[in-house]
C-alpha positions in Angstrom: -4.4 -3.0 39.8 -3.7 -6.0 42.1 -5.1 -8.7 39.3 -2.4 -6.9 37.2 0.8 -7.0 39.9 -0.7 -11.0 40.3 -0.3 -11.5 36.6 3.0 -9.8 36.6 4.3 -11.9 39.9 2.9 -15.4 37.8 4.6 -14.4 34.3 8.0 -14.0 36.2 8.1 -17.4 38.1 7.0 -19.2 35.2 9.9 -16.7 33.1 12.1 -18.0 36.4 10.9 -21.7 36.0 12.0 -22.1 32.4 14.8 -20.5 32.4 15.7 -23.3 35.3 14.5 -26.2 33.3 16.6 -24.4 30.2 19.7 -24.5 32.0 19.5 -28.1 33.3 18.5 -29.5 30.2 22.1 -27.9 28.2 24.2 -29.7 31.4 22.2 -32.9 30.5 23.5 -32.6 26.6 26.8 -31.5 27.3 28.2 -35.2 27.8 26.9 -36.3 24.4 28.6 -33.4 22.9 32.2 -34.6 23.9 31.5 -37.5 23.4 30.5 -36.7 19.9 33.4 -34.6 19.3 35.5 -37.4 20.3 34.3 -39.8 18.2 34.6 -37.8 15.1 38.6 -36.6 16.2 38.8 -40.5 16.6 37.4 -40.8 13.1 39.8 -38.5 11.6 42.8 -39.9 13.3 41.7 -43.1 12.1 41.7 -42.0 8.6 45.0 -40.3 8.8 46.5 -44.0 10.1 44.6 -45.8 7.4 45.9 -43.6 4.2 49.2 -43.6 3.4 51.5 -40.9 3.6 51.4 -38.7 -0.1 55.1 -37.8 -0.5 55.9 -33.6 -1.1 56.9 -32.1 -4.2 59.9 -30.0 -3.9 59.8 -26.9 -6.1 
């Protein structure tokens, strides 16, 4: 019984451990993420400047 409470004790700290390493690694990303979504609003802006106005139709 105690090898199994052992076993039990392990597989939670290394459940514990990941879940740690998990979480740091998404704050690492997030950065590059706004900076991605940045670049592509920058992108589309840029396109909107670049092509002229299309004039409306009135019905």
């Amino acid at each position: 019984m105690q090898l199994e409470s052992q076993l039990a004790a392990h597989h939670a700290t290394d459940l514990r451990d990941r879940a740690e390493s998990h979480r740091l690694a998404a704050e690492a990303r997030r950065p590059r993420e706004l900076r991605t979504r940045l670049g592509w609003t920058l992108v589309e802006v840029g396109l909107r400047l670049a092509n002229p106005p299309r004039p409306a139709f009135a019905h």
